[in-house]
C-alpha positions in Angstrom: 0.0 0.0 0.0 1.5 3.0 -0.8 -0.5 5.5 0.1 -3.7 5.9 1.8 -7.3 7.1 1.3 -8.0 10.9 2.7 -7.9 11.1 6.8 -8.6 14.1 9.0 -5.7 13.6 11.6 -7.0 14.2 15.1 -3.7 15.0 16.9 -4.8 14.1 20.6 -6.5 11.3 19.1 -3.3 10.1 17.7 -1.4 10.8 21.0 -3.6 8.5 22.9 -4.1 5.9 20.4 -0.1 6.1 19.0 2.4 7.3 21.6 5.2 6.6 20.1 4.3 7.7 16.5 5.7 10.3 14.3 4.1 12.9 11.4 6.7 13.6 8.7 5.5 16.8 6.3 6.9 16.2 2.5 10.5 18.3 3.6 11.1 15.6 5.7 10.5 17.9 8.5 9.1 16.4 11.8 5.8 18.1 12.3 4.3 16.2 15.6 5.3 13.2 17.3 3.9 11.5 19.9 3.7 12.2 23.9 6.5 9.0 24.7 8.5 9.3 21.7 9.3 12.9 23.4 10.2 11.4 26.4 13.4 9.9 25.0 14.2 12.9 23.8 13.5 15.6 26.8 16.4 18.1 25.8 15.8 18.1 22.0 12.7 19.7 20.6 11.9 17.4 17.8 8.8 19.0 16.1 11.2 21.0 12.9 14.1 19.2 12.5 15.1 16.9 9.9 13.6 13.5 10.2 16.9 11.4 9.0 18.8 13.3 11.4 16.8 12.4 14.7 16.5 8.9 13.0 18.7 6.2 11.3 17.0 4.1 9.0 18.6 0.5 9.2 16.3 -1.8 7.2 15.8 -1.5 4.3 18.8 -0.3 3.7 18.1 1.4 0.6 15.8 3.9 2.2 17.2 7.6 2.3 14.4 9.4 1.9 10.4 9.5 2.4 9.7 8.4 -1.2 11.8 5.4 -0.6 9.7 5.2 3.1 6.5 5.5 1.0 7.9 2.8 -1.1 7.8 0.5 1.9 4.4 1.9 3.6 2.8 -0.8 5.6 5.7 -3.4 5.5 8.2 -3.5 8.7 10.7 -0.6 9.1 13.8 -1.0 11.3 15.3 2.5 12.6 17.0 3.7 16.0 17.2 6.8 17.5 20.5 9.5 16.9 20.8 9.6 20.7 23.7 8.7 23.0 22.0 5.1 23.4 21.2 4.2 19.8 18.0 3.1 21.3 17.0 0.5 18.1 13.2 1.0 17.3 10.6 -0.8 14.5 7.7 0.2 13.1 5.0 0.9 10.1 4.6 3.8 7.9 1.6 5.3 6.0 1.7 8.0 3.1 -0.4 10.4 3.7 -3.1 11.8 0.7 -1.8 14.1 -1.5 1.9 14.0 -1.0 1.0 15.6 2.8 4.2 13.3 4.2 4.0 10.2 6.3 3.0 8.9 9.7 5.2 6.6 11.3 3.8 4.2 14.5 6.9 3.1 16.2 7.5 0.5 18.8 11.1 -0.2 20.5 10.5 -4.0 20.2 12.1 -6.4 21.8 14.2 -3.7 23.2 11.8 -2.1 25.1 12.8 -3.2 29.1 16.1 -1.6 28.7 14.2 1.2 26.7 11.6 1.4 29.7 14.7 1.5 32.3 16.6 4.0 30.4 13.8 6.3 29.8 11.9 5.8 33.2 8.7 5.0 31.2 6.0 3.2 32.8 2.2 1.2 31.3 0.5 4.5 30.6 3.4 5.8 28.6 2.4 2.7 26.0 -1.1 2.2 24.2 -3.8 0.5 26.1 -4.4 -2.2 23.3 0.0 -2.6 23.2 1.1 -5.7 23.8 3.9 -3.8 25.3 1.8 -3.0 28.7 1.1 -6.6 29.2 4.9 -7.9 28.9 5.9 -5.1 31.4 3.5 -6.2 33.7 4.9 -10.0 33.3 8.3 -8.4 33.9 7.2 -6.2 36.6 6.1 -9.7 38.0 8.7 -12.1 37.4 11.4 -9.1 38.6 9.2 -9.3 41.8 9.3 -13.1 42.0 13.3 -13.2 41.2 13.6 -10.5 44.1 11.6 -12.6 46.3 13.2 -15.9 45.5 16.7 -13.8 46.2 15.7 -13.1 49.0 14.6 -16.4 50.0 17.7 -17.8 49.0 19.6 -15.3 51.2 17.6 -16.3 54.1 18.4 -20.3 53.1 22.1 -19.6 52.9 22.2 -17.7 56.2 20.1 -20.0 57.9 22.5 -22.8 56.3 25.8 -21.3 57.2 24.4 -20.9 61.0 23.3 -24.5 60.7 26.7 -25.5 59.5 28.3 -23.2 62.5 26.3 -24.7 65.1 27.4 -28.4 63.7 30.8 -27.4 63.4 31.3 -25.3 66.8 30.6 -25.7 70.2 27.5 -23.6 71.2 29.3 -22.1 74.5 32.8 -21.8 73.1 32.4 -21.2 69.8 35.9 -23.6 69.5 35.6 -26.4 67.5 33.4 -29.5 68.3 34.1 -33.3 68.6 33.0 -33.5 64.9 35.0 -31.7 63.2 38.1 -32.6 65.4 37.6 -36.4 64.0 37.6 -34.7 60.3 40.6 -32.8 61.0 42.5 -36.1 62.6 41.0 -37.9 59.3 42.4 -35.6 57.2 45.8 -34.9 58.5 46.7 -39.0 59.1 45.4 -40.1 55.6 47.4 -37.2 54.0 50.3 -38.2 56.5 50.8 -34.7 57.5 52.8 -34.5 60.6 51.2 -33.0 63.5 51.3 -33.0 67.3 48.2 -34.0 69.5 47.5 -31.9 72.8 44.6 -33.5 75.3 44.0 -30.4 78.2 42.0 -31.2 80.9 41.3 -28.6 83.6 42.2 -28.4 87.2 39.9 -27.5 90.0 37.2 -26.7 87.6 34.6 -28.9 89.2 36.2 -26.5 92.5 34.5 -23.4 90.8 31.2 -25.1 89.6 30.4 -26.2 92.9 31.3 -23.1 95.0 30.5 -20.6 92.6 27.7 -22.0 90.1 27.7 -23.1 86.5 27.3 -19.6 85.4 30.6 -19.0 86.9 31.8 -22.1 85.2 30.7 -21.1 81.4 32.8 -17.9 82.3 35.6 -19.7 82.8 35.2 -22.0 80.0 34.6 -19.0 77.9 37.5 -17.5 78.8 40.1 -20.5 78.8 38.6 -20.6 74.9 40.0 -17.5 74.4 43.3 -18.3 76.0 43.6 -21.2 73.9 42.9 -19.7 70.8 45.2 -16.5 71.3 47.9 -19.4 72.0 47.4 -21.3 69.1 47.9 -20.1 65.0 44.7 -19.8 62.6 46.5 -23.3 61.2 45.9 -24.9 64.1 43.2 -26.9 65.6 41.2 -25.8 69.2 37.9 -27.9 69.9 36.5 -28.6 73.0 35.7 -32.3 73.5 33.9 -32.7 77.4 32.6 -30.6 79.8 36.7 -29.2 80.5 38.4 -31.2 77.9 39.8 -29.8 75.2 42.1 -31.2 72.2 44.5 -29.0 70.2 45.9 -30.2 66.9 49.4 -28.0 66.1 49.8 -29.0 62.1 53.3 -29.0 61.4 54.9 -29.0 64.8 56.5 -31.8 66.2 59.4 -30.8 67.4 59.5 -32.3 71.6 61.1 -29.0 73.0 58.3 -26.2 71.0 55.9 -28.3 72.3 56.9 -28.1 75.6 57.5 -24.3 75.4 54.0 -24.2 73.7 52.6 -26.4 77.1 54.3 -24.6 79.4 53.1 -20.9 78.2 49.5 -22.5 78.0 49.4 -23.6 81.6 51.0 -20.2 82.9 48.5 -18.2 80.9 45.2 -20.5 82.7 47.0 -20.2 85.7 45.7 -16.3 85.6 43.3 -15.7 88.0 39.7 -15.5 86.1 37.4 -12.2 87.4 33.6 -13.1 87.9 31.7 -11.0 89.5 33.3 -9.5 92.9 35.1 -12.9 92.9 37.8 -14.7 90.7 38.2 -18.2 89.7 41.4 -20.2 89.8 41.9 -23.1 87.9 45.0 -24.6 85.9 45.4 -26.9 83.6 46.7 -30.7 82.9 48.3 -32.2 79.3 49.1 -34.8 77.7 50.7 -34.7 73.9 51.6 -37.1 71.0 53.0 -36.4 68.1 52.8 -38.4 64.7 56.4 -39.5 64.3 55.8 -41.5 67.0 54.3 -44.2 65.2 54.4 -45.9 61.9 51.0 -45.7 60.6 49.2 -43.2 63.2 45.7 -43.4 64.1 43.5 -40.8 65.4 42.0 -43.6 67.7 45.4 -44.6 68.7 46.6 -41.1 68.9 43.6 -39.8 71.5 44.2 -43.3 73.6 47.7 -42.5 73.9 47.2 -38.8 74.7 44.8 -39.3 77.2 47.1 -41.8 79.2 49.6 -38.8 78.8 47.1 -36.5 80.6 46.9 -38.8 83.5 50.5 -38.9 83.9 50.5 -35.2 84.3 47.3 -35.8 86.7 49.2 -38.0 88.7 52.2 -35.6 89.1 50.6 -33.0 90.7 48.2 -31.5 88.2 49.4 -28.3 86.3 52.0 -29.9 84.4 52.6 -31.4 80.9 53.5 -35.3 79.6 55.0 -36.0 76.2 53.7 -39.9 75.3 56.9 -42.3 74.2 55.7 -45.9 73.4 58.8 -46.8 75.3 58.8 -44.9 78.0 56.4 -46.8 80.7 55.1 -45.4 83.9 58.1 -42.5 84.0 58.5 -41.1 80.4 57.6 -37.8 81.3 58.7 -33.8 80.3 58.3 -31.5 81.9 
């Protein structure tokens, strides 16, 4: 169709029913366009000026002026704005009667969310019969859904890390747990990674739970926590195990005299009197350590067994003191 038969153009009519069109006289001079179509344009005055220079025409190709657009009237036209964001745009022409120049209805296609975002249009900006309106509501919706399922999933993955905390840590502590201790031993014996194994059992903490109540005690515990982290590297291994039991793994270290430096400087620093309250706690603290060298093929089993009878050498000594285990050294094989 090249041209069609004689209309009397309602201009507000065409506003309402064509946002996004544009009137082209014969000069090729923009005479009117449409309310949104000005909205991508807010600093340029686009009634006057040349139409080929607010517009490039893409497809066809071979159109470079409105002859060549009547030419094409009522097939698909492909064109983008002159503007900073080539903003691509199709649409339809019609020749007008007489020569009188051409009415274009545009559309920005499949373009039109980022058009909508860039442009800060919103449904009333389109036609009410455009398909347009519909989609944005359907991405109005589904941008809703995504931000609601983010959310969700940020309230999973919190809710997962905390459940992976509290199976990992010791709730009063925060040190590790018996669980993860048994990993770590795993780990570090099927990788045959040298280590050394410290069991710590405190003195006279039963003393303070029962003259000063188990709130006292959780300070203490709390606090001995602390002293054992501050005393250990990030590398290293701190997990609480009983009641006052604790188990440090030191990767790396075996050498016998750190270790008993690294003892030593544990059981001065628990020796500190604890405040609590208008009172303070004294406890101190008794270990026994292994270190992997020791055997051939270590086990954590065998490793914790051995440790443990370690401890109660130190227990048996007096209490506040330290026992490296030797398989050969019997009742005596002590270091302190």
């Amino acid at each position: 169709m090249k041209t069609s038969a004689p209309v009397a153009l309602d201009h507000s009519a065409l506003d309402q029913l064509m946002p996004l069109h544009v009137l082209v006289d014969r000069h090729g001079l923009v005479r009117q366009v449409g309310p949104t179509l000005a909205k991508t344009q807010p600093a340029t005055l686009m009634p006057g000026r040349s139409f080929f220079r607010l517009f490039e025409l893409r497809r066809p190709s071979v159109v470079n002026s409105l002859e060549e657009v009547c030419a094409h009237a009522g097939a698909k036209v492909h064109l983008r704005l002159r503007d900073d964001a080539r903003t691509p745009m199709v649409g339809s022409a019609v020749c007008l009667s007489g020569g009188n120049g051409v009415l274009l209805n545009l559309s920005f296609g499949i373009s039109v969310v980022d058009a909508v975002a860039r442009y800060g249009l919103a449904g009333s900006d389109f036609a009410p019969t455009d398909l347009t309106v519909e989609m944005l509501y359907l991405v109005e919706a589904n941008s809703a859904a995504m931000e609601e399922s983010s959310r969700l999933n940020t309230r999973l993955n919190g809710a997962r890390v905390m459940a992976e905390a509290e199976a990992s840590s010791d709730t009063l502590t925060g040190l590790k747990n018996r669980r993860v201790l048994d990993q770590v031993l795993k780990r570090l014996t099927g990788r045959k990674v040298d280590f050394t194994l410290m069991h710590l059992d405190l003195d006279f903490f039963k003393r303070v739970n029962d003259t000063m109540g188990h709130a006292a005690g959780d300070a203490v515990l709390q606090e001995v926590a602390r002293a054992l982290v501050d005393e250990t590297r990030e590398e290293d291994t701190v997990a609480r195990v009983g009641g006052d039991e604790f188990v440090l793994v030191f990767d790396g270290i075996i050498e016998e005299t750190r270790m008993t430096t690294i003892a030593a400087r544990i059981i001065a620093r628990l020796e500190v009197p604890i405040p609590y309250k208008d009172k303070v706690c004294r406890i101190s603290a008794s270990i026994g350590m292994v270190s992997s060298p020791h055997y051939a093929l270590p086990t954590p089993s065998q490793m914790l067994e051995d440790a443990d009878t370690a401890l109660y050498r130190s227990k048996a000594r007096g209490r506040g003191c330290f026992t490296m285990f030797h398989e050969d050294a019997g009742a005596g094989g002590a270091v302190k």
